[in-house]
Residue, then its C-alpha position, 0 to 999 in steps of 0.5 A: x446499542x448493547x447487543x445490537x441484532x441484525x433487525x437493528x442494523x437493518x432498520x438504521x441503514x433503511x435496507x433488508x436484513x439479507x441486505x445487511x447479511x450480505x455485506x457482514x458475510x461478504x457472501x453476495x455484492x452490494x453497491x458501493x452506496x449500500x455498503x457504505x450505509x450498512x457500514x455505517x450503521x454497524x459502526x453507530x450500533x456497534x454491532x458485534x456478530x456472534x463470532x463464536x458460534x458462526x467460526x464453530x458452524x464452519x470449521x474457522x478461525x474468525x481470524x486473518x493475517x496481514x503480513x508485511x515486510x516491516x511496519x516501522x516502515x509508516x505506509x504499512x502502519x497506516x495500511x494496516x490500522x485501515x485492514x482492520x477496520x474493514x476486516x471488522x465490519x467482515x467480523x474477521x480479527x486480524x493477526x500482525x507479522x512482519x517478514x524483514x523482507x526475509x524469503x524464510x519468514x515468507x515461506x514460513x506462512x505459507x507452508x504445513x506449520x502450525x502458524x498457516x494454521x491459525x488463521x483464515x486467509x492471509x493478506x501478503x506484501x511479499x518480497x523475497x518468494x517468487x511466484x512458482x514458490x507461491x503456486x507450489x505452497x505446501x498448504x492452500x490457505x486463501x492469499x491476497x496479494x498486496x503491493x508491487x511484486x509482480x504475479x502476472x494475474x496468476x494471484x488476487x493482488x491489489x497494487x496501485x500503478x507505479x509506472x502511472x504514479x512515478x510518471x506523474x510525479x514527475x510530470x508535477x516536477x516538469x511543469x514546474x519548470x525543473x529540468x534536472x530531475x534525480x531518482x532516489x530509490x532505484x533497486x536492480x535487484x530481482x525482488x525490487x520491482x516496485x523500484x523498478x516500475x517507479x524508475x520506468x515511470x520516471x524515465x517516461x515523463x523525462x522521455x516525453x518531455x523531451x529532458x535527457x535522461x542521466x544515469x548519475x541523477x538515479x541513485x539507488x537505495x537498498x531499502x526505503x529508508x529515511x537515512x538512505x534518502x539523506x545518503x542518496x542526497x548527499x551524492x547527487x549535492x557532490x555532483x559538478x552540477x546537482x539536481x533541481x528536483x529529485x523524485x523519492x521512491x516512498x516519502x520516507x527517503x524524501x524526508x530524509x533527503x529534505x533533512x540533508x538539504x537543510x543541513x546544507x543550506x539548500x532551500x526546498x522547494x526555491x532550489x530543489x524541489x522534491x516529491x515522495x510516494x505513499x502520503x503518510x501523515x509524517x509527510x503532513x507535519x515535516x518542514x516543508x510539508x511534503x508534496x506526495x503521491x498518496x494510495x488511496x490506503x482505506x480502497x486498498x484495505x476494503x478491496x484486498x479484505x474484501x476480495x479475501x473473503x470472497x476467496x475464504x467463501x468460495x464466491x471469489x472471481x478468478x485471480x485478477x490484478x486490482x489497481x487502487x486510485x491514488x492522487x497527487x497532493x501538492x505540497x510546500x515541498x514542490x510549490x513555488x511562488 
């Protein structure tokens, strides 16, 4: 419907015009159940909110920022595609940038230039600043955090548990009766926390099950990336004894370390089984598909745009850690006959 109005949405969704206000401005809670139809009902009618005249009565931009660390990484291409459909029913535009994972960049968005400027609030997956550089930034644009890096509840940040996640993930592994389980992903150093939660998960469900832990089946990669998964692989095969399993930090190094077991020869799942995190669709199409632990990425856009928001209209609760649900999907990749 051309120039659809909010009477329009309104009487589509079977709620209140303020109803509807609520949830385009974000100025007051609804139920996740009206939120939905309301959505809904934008979606069908089209609903385009003056954004001009509403950014000039309060002094904004009608525009927010996702900032990540690099989005030839496909979680953060599929995150995004949802931040903009759920900034969009805000009425908010969004503005791309990634860092390289680069602390200048980082610092860059946060301090008096110009670019802090051009948006309203900004959406960070940091990995470089540090949480006393966050609180010391030179301007006080509203953030929200996203990802693993750890804030101790001093910033809104929306993350799933990685410890939980990793140490089901190998649980999965366990059950299937694998008892040499290798990590791909590991990362010591002081930025690479994610890493760090998923070894800790890990090393749970090994501890619990009663499997001893080795130190050689933890190989640890510098990045997340596929031909760092197939390098990783090709050490723990030049072991006296290789792995039966291997748990991949993001399903990018799984895919990359199932390409190299190919290229040896080496059957997935019948002699190693392996397992990724982040259910990107790429992981749907590789051969074996590919079992992973998939965030619920449209709760993590709804709840971090939302949250946002929320801070940009001085309604937003005091800064919290947000856990996103995420689930198992079993995949050829880890299911045997």
């Amino acid at each position: 419907m051309a120039g659809a109005t909010l009477r329009d949405v309104a009487r589509r969704a079977g709620v209140s015009i303020r109803t509807v206000s609520n949830v385009v401005n974000a100025s007051v809670p609804v139920s996740e159940e009206l939120r939905t139809r309301v959505e809904a009902a934008l979606e069908e009618l089209d609903y385009r909110p003056n954004l001009v005249a509403r950014n000039l009565r309060r002094g904004r931009t009608g525009m927010l920022a996702l900032v990540v660390p690099e989005f030839d990484v496909p979680y953060f291409a599929e995150l995004a595609r949802e931040i903009i459909t759920a900034a969009r029913a805000h009425g908010y535009v969004v503005m791309l940038d990634q860092t390289d994972g680069d602390g200048e960049r980082e610092r860059e968005l946060l301090g008096r230039g110009s670019r802090a400027t051009m948006f309203d609030g900004l959406l960070l997956s940091p990995l470089a600043i540090s949480a006393d550089e966050l609180r010391r930034r030179a301007n006080r644009v509203p953030v929200v955090l996203l990802g693993e890096h750890i804030f101790n509840g001093d910033f809104h940040h929306v993350a799933i548990d990685n410890v939980a996640a990793a140490r089901e993930a190998t649980e999965h592994l366990v059950a299937m009766g694998c008892r040499r389980i290798a990590a791909i992903g590991d990362q010591q150093y002081s930025t690479g926390e994610t890493a760090q939660l998923r070894t800790i998960g890990y090393r749970q469900a090994l501890e619990q099950a009663g499997l001893p832990v080795d130190d050689n089946l933890i190989v640890s990669t510098p990045r997340f990336h596929r031909h760092l998964g197939a390098q990783a692989m090709r050490r723990l095969l030049a072991l006296p004894e290789p792995p039966d399993a291997v748990f991949c930090y993001n399903d990018l190094l799984a895919l990359g370390a199932m390409r190299e077991l190919t290229k040896a020869g080496v059957r997935v799942p019948e002699n190693i089984a392996v397992v990724g995190v982040d259910g990107i669709q790429e992981g749907e199409y590789s051969s074996p598909t590919l079992t992973t632990i998939a965030p619920d990425k449209a709760h993590i856009a709804r709840t971090a745009v939302g949250t946002l928001v929320s801070v940009i209209e001085g309604t937003a609760p005091p800064p919290a850690d947000s856990k996103a649900p995420y689930r198992l999907v079993v995949r050829d990749s880890s299911r045997r006959a």
